[in-house]
Steps between C-alpha positions, in 0.01 A plus 500: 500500500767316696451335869793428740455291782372627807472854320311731385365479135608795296475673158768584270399851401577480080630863430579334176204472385285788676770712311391335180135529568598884549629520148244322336277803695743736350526374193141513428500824580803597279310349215164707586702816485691435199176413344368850572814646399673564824851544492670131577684564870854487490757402799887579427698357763945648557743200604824614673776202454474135503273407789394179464168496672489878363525312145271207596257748665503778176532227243135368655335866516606554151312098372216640723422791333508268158172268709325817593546689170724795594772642332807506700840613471832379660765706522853396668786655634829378599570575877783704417209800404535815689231578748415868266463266184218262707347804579514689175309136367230520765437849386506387121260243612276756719416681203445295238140433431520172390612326827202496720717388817841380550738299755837545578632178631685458830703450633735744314895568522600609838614885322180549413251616768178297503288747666634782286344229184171455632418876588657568109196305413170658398226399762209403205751273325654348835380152448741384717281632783852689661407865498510706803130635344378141440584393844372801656133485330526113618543599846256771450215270340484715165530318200876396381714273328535234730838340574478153311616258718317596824156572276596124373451382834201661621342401126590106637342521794196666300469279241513201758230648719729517786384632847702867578230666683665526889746252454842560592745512218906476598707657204867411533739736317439856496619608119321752330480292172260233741486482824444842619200577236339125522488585883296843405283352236386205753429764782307729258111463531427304226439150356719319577598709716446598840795335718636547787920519381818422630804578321789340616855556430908399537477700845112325614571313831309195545408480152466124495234573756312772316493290205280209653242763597443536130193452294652603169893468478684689240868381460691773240855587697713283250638255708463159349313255779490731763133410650494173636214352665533606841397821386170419334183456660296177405262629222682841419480626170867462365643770233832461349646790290838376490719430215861432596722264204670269723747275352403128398729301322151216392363778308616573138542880570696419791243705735187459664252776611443486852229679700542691847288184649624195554188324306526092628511639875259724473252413165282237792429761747388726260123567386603638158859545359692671210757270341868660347480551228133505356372694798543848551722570218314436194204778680745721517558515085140482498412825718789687250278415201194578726667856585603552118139483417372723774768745386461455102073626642640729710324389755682697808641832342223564234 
């Protein structure tokens, strides 16, 4: 806990290690079903190119699996392949019985068409949380494979005991990966659950505005420092999905990861915080496994 002057105390929020308590949970469980000969759950994950947070990002899914117990497989492409070969792969991967769910890893090559990718994918092995069906039982309330990052979230402000009931969330950025489901799974009537959203976007006027009417403040547009404190009311709950390298010539890998919140300005109005990194993004790794489990019991398609 960390007190600026004539500020508000806050809370980091330690995504870091809620993720890992979430594996230990997982792991347990891995181990139970192994023991009563259950089939060990297995995530394969496709990498298109040379991304390097796409490398950083599968390269830690892939060590995950090894805590938790799964079997995974990698399997990488240069971004020269052909949009009918990435699909003939996903189909490979639909059918084979020994993958329980898979992940295709985006962004991909421009001549390949993302949404064409995720629809390619089989709904029960959708990990990723992308599917058209996935979304649509989300928004529906019926049992689905969640989308990671925005189930990540709403498993913080869980596991923290967080107040959701009638408060007024403010979502900036309205992608379908996070912003646009977080902003349904926070209105849906459940715990946490239950409030009253905004979702704000490049053409919201008077967004600075709308943002200091905010209870719970989710930052994920990908625009490195882009909420400063005069858009945060005192005691707001302050969530940070973004992930942008920035250049920095002090650090050894010449980059730095920078969130879509400016943290110094606006970490002492704040009543609880996520830092970059070791916020959001280790949950979101974390919820994957989660969703590889639930599809490896078959959980939402039986």
């Amino acid at each position: 806990m960390t007190t600026a002057p004539d500020a508000t105390t806050y809370r980091l929020i330690d995504g870091k290690q809620t993720a890992e308590d979430i594996k230990v949970e997982i792991a347990a469980e891995v181990a139970e079903r192994k023991a009563a000969g259950h089939k060990t759950p297995h995530l394969a994950a496709i990498l298109v190119g040379h991304d390097g947070g796409s490398e950083t990002y599968v390269r830690n899914k892939v060590l995950a699996c090894e805590r938790v117990g799964f079997e995974s497989t990698l399997l990488r492409y240069e971004d020269s392949i052909t949009e009918a070969e990435l699909l003939a792969k996903v189909a490979e991967l639909n059918e084979d019985p020994q993958i329980d769910g898979f992940i295709v890893q985006l962004p991909l090559p421009r001549h390949i068409d993302t949404n064409k990718v995720i629809e390619a994918v089989r709904p029960d092995k959708d990990v990723d949380g992308f599917h058209p069906m996935n979304i649509g039982r989300m928004v529906a309330g019926l049992p689905a494979l969640l989308p990671a990052t925005p189930s990540g979230i709403v498993e913080l402000l869980r596991r923290y005991r967080l107040p959701t009931d009638g408060k007024h969330c403010v979502v900036i950025g309205r992608s379908n990966i996070v912003g646009t489901p977080v902003s349904i799974l926070l209105a849906k009537n459940l715990e946490p659950g239950n409030c009253t959203v905004t979702l704000c976007h490049s053409r919201t006027q008077n967004l600075p505005e709308i943002a200091r009417t905010a209870d719970i403040l989710v930052a994920a547009l990908g625009r490195p420092g882009f909420v400063t404190a005069d858009m945060v009311k005192p005691g707001a709950v302050v969530i940070d999905v973004g992930t942008t390298r920035v250049e920095d010539a002090s650090r050894k890998a010449g980059w730095a990861l920078k969130g879509d919140v400016n943290f110094d300005e606006v970490a002492p109005l704040a009543s609880y915080i996520t830092p970059v990194p070791g916020g959001v993004g280790p949950m979101t790794i974390a919820m994957l496994l989660l969703n590889t489990l639930r599809a490896a019991k078959r959980e939402v398609y039986g």
